[in-house]
C-alpha positions as CSV (number, residue, x, y, z in Angstrom):
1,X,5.1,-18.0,-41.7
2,X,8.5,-17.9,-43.5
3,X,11.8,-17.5,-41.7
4,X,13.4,-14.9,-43.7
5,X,17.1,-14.4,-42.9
6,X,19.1,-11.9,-44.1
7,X,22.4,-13.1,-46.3
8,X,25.1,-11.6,-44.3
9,X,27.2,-8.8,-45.9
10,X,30.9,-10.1,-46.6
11,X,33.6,-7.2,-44.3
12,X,34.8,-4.5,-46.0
13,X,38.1,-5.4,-46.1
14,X,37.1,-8.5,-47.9
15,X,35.2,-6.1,-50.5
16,X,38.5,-3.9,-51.1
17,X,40.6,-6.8,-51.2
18,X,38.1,-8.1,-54.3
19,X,38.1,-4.7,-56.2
20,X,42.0,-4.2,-55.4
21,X,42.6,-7.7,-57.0
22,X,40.3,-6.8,-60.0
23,X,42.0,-3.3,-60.4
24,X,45.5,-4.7,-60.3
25,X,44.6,-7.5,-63.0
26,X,43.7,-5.1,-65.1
27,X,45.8,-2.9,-64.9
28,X,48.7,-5.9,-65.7
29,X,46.6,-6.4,-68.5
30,X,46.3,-2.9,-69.9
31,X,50.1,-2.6,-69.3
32,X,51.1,-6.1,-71.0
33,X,49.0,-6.5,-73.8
34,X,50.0,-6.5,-77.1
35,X,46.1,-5.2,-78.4
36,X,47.7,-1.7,-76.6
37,X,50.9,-1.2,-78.4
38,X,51.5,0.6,-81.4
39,X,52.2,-1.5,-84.1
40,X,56.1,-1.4,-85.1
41,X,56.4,0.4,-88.6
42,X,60.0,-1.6,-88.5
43,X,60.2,-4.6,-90.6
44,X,62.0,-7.6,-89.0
45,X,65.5,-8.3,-89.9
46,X,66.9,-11.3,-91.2
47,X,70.5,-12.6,-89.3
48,X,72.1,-15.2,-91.1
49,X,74.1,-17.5,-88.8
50,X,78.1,-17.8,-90.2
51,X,77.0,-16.4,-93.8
52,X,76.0,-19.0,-96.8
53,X,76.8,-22.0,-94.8
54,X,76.9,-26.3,-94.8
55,X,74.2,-26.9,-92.2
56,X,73.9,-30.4,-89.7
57,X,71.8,-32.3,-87.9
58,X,71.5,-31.9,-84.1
59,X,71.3,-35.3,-82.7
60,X,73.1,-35.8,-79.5
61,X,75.5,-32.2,-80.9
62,X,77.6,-31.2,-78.1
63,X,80.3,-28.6,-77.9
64,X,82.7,-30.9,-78.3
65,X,81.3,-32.3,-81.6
66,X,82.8,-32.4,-85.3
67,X,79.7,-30.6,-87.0
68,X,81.6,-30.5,-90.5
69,X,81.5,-34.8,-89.8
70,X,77.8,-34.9,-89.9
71,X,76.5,-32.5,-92.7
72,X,73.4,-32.9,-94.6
73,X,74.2,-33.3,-98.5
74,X,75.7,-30.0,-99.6
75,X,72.8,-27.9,-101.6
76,X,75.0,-24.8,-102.4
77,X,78.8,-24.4,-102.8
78,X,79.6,-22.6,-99.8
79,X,81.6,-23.0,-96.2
80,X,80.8,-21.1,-92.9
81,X,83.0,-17.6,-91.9
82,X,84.1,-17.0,-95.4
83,X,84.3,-13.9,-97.5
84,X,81.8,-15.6,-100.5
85,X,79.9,-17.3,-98.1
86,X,79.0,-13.8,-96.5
87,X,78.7,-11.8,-99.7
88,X,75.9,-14.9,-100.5
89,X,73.9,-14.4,-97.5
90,X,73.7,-10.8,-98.2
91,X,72.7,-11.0,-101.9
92,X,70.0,-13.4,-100.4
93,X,68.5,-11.1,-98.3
94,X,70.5,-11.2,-95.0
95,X,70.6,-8.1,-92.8
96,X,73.2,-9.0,-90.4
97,X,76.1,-11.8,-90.7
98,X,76.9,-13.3,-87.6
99,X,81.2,-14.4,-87.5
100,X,83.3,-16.3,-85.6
101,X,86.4,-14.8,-84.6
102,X,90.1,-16.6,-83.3
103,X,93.1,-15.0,-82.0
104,X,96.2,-15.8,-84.0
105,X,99.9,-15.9,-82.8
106,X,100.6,-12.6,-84.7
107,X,97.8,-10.5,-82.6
108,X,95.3,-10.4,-85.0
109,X,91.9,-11.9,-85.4
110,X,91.4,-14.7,-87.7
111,X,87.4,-15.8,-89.2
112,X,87.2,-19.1,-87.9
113,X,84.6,-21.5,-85.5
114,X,86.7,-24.2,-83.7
115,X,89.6,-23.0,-81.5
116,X,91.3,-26.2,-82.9
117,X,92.1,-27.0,-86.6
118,X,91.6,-30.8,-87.0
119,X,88.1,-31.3,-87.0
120,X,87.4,-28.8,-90.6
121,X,91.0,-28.1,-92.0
122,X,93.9,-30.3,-93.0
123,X,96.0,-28.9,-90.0
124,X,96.2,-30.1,-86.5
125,X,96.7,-27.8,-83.1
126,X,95.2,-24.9,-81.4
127,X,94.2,-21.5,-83.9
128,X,96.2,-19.3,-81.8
129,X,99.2,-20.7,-81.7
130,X,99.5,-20.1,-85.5
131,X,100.0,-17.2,-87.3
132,X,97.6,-15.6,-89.6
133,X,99.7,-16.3,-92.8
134,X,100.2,-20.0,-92.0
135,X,96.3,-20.8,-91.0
136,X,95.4,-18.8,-94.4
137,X,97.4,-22.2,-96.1
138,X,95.1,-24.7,-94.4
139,X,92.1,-25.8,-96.7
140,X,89.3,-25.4,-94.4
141,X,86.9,-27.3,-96.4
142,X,89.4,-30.6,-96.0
143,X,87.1,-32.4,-93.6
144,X,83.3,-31.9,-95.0
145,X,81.7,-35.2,-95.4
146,X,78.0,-36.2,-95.3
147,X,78.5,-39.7,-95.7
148,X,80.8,-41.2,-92.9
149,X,83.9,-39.9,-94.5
150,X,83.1,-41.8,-97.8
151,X,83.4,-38.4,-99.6
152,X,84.9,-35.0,-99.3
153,X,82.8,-32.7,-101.3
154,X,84.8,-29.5,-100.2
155,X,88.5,-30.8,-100.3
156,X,90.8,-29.0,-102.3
157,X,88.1,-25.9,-102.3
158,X,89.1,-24.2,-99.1
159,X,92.4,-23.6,-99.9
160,X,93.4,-19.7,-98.6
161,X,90.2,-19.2,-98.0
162,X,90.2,-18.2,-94.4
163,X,89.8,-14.5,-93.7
164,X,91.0,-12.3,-91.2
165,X,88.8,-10.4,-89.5
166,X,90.7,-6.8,-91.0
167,X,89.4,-9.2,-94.6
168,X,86.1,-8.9,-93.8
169,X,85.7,-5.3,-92.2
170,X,87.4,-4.2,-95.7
171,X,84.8,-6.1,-98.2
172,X,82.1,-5.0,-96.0
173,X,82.7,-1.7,-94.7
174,X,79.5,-0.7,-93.9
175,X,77.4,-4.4,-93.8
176,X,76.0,-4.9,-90.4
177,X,78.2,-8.0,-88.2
178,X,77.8,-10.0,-85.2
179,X,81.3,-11.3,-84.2
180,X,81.2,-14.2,-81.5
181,X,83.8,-14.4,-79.3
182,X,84.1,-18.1,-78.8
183,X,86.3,-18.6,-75.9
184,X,85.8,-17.1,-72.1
185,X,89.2,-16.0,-72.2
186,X,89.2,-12.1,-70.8
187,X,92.2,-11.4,-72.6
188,X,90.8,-11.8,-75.8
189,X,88.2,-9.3,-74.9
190,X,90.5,-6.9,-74.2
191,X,92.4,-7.8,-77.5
192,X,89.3,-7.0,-79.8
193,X,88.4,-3.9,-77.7
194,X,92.0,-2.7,-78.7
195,X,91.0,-3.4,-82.3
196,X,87.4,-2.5,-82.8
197,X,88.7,1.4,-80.7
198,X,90.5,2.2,-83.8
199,X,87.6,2.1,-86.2
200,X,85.3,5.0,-86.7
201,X,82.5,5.3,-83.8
202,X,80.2,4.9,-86.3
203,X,81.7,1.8,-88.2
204,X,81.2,0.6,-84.5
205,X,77.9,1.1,-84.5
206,X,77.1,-1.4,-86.6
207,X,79.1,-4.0,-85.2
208,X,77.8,-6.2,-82.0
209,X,80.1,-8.5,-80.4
210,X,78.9,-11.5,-78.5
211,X,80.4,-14.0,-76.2
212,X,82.0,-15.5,-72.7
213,X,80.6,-13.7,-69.9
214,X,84.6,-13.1,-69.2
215,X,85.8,-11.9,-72.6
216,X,82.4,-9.3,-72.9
217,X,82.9,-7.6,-69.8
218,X,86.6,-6.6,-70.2
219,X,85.3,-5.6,-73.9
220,X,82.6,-3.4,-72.8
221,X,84.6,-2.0,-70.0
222,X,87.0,-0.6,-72.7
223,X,84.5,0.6,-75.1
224,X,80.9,1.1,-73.3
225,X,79.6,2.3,-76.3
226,X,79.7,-1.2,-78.0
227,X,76.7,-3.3,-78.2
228,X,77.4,-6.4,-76.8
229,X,75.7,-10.1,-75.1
230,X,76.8,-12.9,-73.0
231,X,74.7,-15.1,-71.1
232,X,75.6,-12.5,-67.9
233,X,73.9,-9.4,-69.5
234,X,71.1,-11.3,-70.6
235,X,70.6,-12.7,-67.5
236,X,71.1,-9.5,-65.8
237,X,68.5,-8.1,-68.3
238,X,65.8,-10.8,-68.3
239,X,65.7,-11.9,-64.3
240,X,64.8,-8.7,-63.0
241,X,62.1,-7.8,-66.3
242,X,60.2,-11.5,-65.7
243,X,60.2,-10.0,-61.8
244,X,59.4,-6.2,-62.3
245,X,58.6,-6.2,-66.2
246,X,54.3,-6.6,-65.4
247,X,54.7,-3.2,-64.5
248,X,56.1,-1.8,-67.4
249,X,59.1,-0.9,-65.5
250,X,62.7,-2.0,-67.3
251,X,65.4,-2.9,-65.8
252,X,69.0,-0.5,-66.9
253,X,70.3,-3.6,-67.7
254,X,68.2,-3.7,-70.5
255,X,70.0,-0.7,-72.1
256,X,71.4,-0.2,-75.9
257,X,72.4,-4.2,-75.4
258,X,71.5,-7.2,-77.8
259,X,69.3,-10.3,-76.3
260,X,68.8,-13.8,-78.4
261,X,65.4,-15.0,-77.5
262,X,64.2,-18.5,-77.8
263,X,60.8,-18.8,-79.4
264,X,60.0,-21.4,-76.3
265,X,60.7,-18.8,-73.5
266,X,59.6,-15.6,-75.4
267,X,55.8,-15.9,-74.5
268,X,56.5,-16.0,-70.6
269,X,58.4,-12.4,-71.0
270,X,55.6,-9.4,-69.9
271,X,54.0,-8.1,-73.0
272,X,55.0,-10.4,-75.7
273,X,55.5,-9.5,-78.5
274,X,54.4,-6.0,-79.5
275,X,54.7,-3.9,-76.2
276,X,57.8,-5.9,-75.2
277,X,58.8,-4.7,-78.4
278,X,58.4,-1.4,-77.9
279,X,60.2,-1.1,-74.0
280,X,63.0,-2.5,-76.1
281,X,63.0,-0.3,-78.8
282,X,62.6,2.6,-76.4
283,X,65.8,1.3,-74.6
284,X,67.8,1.0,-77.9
285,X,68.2,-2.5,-77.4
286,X,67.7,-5.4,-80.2
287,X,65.9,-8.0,-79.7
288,X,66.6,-11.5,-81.7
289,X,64.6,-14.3,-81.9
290,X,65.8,-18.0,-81.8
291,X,64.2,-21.4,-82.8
292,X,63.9,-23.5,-79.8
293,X,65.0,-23.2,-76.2
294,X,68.2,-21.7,-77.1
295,X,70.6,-24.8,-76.4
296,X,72.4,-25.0,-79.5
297,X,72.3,-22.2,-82.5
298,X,68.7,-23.4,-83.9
299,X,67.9,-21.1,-86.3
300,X,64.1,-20.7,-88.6
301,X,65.2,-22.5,-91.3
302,X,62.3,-24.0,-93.0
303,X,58.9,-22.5,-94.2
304,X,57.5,-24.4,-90.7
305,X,59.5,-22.5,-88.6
306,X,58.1,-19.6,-89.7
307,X,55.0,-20.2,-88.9
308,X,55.7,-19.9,-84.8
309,X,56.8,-16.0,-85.8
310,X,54.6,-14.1,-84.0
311,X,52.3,-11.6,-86.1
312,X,53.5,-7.8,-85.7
313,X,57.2,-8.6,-84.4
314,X,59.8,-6.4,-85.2
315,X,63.5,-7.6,-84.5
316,X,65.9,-9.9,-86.1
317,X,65.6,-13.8,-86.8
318,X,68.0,-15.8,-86.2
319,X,68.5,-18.8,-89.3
320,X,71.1,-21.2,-90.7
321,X,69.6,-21.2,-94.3
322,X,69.4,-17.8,-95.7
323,X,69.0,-19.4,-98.6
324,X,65.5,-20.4,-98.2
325,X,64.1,-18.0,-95.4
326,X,64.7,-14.8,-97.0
327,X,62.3,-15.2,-100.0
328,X,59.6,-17.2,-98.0
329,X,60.1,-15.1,-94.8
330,X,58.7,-11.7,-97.6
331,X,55.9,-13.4,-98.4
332,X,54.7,-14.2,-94.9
């Protein structure tokens, strides 16, 4: 005779517990996934990092390094943060020019990336401490070289050729800009929000300024309806989504504000690409993508890097060769 014994029945609670999981997976998964979200009709945008520029290679680069010591062998004519450079990048295809922006002794804003001058130009000292005539002297291409200071391709060439930021707003009046604020000094901030308040809201509108958490708070602060980034407002955006965002919920800090994305990190933020697409595009905020982890301004620069684009996204890359991107990136 056979011992039959019944296979006991697991508690109820355990049961709910099971389909409350299952339900809750799914519904994180319904939420999340890109299969759900409708497909951007917006093509991506192409941001070209300091216009037309000499580009370098990243070995052991810190912020304290000479970038125009260690450039690769110069493929175009141009230098970084000037007017031709710019007007190159756009008839290549850029959407957006990203600038760097220095106070000068006279209260304006000079185009420029090193808050000293000896590393790129002929002149020695701090940028602000000059005025905006004097620096506009200084050839800035004095100090190129991509071989050990054997050779100065660009000396002689930069001569005048360092614009004010007033310069550039005039040749491009209604071009799309990204100024970068390099130093975390508040009273710049509050400097450039006294200048940008005197252009029309909509000339604003095309502008987004970006820097020092310091320097981007007293700016927004003055003018709220600025679009603006520092590491502080993408932090306050992205913490709280990577906590919250598996709900679909996003965080006000998200808000009509800009956030640079490295391609590393993107695929851990809830719904990427497509649907976190979309919650940003519902919250008027642009998204941009850069190459890497975001350490240094890496940019999709060769036909490689664009592979890692993901299929269907719909905000701006970030690149240092505009040159070579744009054509390749339309036939992707």
């Amino acid at each position: 005779m056979f011992n039959w014994k019944r296979k006991p029945h697991k508690p109820l609670w355990k049961r709910k517990s099971l389909w409350m999981i299952l339900v809750l997976v799914t519904f994180v998964y319904v939420t999340n996934s890109s299969f759900f979200a409708k497909e951007s009709v917006r093509e991506p945008f192409l941001l070209a990092h300091r216009g037309m520029a000499q580009t370098f290679h990243m070995e052991g680069i810190t912020d304290e390094t000479c970038t125009a010591e260690r450039i690769y062998p110069p493929e175009h004519p141009y230098l970084e943060n000037t007017i031709p450079s710019m007007q190159a990048a756009f008839d290549a295809g850029a959407d957006v020019i990203e600038l760097d922006v220095q106070p000068t002794k006279d209260g304006t804003f000079a185009v420029f990336h090193d808050w000293t001058l000896g590393c790129r130009t002929n002149g020695e000292g701090v940028t602000r401490d000059f005025p905006l005539n004097e620096l506009q002297k200084l050839d800035i291409g004095y100090n190129y070289t991509a071989d050990h200071g054997a050779t100065f391709p660009f000396r002689g060439k930069g001569i005048g050729m360092m614009p004010s930021l007033d310069d550039v707003l005039e040749h491009f009046p209604k071009q799309s800009l990204l100024i970068h604020v390099k130093s975390n000094d508040p009273a710049e901030g509050i400097m450039l929000a006294e200048y940008l308040s005197k252009l029309p809201t909509e000339r604003r509108a095309t502008l987004t300024v970006y820097g020092g958490d310091e320097p981007i708070a007293t700016l927004h602060d003055r003018l709220p309806d600025m679009r603006v980034m520092s590491k502080a407002t993408l932090k306050s955006c992205l913490i709280p989504y990577l906590a919250v965002g598996w709900s679909g919920y996003v965080p006000q800090a998200c808000s009509q504000t800009q956030l640079h994305i490295p391609d590393k990190i993107a695929p851990f933020l809830w719904g990427w690409p497509n649907r976190f697409m979309e919650r940003m595009d519902k919250q008027d905020t642009r998204v941009i993508l850069v190459a890497g982890s975001g350490d240094v301004s890496s940019g999709f620069d060769t036909l490689e890097d664009l592979k890692r684009i993901p299929d269907g996204f719909s905000g701006g890359i970030w690149t240092n060769r505009i040159d070579r991107i744009s054509a390749a990136y339309t036939k992707k």
